[in-house]
C-alpha angles and dihedrals in degrees: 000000000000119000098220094039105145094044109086096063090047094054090049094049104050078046096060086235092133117090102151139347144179114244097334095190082058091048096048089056094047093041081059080079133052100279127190110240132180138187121191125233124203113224104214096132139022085252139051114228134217092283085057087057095073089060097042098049086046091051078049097053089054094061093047092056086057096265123125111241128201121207103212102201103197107241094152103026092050083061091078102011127231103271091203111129085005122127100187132032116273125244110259112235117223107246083253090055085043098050095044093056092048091060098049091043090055090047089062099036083082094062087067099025141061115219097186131070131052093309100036120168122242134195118225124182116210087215091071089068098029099051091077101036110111112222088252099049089053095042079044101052107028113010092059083061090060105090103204101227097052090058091044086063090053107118084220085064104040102041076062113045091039076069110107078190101051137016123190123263112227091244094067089042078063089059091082093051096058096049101045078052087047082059089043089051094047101049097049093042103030094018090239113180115168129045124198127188137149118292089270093072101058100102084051092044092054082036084062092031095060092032083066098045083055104043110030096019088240139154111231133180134214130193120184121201116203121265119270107251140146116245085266089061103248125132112270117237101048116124123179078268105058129266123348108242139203094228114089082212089068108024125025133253094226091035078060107050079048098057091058105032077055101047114119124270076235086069113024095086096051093037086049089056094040099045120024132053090247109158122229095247086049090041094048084053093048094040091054085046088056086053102038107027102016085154080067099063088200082155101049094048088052092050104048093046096055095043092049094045091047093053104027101021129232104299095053086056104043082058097047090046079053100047089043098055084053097053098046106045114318128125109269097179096077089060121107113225088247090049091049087053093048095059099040096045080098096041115091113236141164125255108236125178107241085224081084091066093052097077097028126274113238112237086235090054101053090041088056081040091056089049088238098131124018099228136023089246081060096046092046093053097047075051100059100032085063103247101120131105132191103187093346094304122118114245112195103183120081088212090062102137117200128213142147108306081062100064131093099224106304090340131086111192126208136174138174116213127341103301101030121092141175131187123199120190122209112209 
């Protein structure tokens, strides 16, 4: 018996974190004991992004609650891609991509979870017990258990077939068929007996569930936790530049501090449940300042720290909260040149030759420069409209030339408004 037993369900629960579940009276007996739990990750890049977050920190939250969880990285599966909530049919990666990505996603996998101690994680990969499985045993052994209509009835079908656009390939109708196996191999080697996912995965989760009750005559459990969208109903962790990712190589630590320091009082509260290990007496306080003193973005500041500290560690944060404050209002004249490269080592900026200093650099120009307007029209109007900042001083004519005497060090920092930055750096 667990001592704290009844408390993961309950977590989940005052989280919102529940979205479906199969009898939810037998899972919480059987989550009263350790219990084996697993969540699937599709490898379609070396790094897991910001959507991948919600799984990972459910699959986190397990293990806290004294259950072993398992991390599935999809080998064999991201060789024909889930078509649930998809609407076309997904590029195929070459074995050398996949493998790749699988490398880089277990690599990351230890920031979130421990793999020592009684109820250690482990990664598997559904490669390592597809790879040698010939197309009729697996028709032989598995496919003759899928009873057609039942996966017919599947929302991640029909949705598609019901498509005058766009049908579904039998090789993504087969999806369903390996992961509901990935669920049969891990209960009769890991004794996994509960899978988790996004709502999406549902139709695949009860696919797994009934293909073990056929073939090893065993009770399994599925849990579902609501997609990770913004109030307006788009996808979180999409930025102008694409997705948000956990891997500084692609994504910044300080971009992502921003896209979460940055995120809408319409969404703080849900992303803060969902994402963080927030606790209910924290997230009460935080929840009454959104409402009373949202100018405050007491919310927001919690969120992106955690966040940040969770996926980059403390010392990344501290340099981005640094680098922050300097972008958005702090002194800049007091820095030495090697402490001004020190904390924007993390912050993305534009090369720019220092000749262009020699004879003045317009305003217009070094706003077009920092990619903060698309056109000098654009520039000239955020100018005299008084939104620009040169080192965080507001700068009101158009004609405004820079030079040296402008720069902090080797950096010129601009900003429009109050959110929007840009750092060029003079070499």
């Amino acid at each position: 018996m667990l001592p704290n037993s009844q408390s993961i369900l309950d977590e989940l629960h005052w989280r919102g974190l529940i979205h479906q579940s199969t009898d939810e009276q037998a899972l919480r007996e059987q989550l009263s004991k350790p219990t084996v739990v697993y969540a699937g990750f599709d490898p379609t890049a070396e790094s897991l992004h910001v959507g991948s977050l919600l799984p990972l920190m459910m699959l986190r939250r397990f293990q806290q609650a004294g259950h072993q969880p398992i991390a599935l990285v999809g080998g064999a599966t991201g060789m024909i891609g889930d078509p649930s909530g998809k609407s076309d049919e997904r590029q195929l990666l070459s074995k050398d991509v996949l493998a790749a990505n699988v490398r880089g996603i277990q690599n990351q996998m230890e920031q979130f979870l421990d793999f020592t101690g009684p109820n250690a994680a482990i990664v598997v990969n559904n490669f390592d017990w597809m790879q040698n499985f010939s197309f009729l045993d697996f028709l032989r052994d598995v496919g003759k258990n899928f009873p057609i209509n039942v996966m017919l009835t599947k929302d991640s079908v029909k949705s598609r077939l019901e498509r005058s656009d766009s049908g579904l390939s039998y090789t993504e109708f087969s999806y369903m068929l390996l992961q509901a196996y990935d669920f049969v191999v891990l209960a009769k080697n890991q004794n996994c007996l509960l899978q988790i996912g996004g709502s999406d995965q549902w139709g695949n989760i009860t696919a797994g569930i009934d293909l073990g009750r056929r073939m090893l005559a065993k009770h399994l459990y599925g849990l579902t936790c609501p997609l990770l969208t913004t109030s307006d109903g788009k996808k979180m962790g999409k930025t102008e530049k694409g997705a948000v990712w956990l891997s500084a190589d692609r994504t910044s630590p300080f971009e992502f501090y921003q896209y979460f320091i940055n995120v809408a009082d319409a969404d703080v509260l849900m992303t803060l449940r969902f994402l963080s290990d927030v606790s209910e007496s924290q997230y009460r306080e935080l929840e009454t300042s959104v409402k009373e003193k949202p100018h405050e973005r007491a919310a927001q500041n919690f969120l992106a720290q955690s966040i940040t500290r969770l996926v980059h560690g403390e010392d990344k944060l501290q340099a981005v909260q640094h680098a922050t404050k300097l972008l958005f209002g702090a002194e800049l004249s007091a820095l030495t040149q090697t402490q001004l490269n020190e904390i924007f080592q993390n912050v993305p900026s534009q090369e720019v030759p220092r000749e262009r200093l020699a004879s003045g650099l317009g305003i217009v120009d070094a706003l077009c420069l920092a990619n903060l307007a698309n056109s000098k029209s654009e520039a000239r109007r955020s100018v005299t409209e008084g939104a620009a900042n040169v080192n965080n001083v507001k700068v009101t004519s158009p004609e405004r030339i820079l030079n040296e005497s402008d720069l902090a060090g080797d950096y010129l920092i601009l900003r429009i408004g109050k959110k929007r930055y840009g750092l060029l750096r003079f070499a």
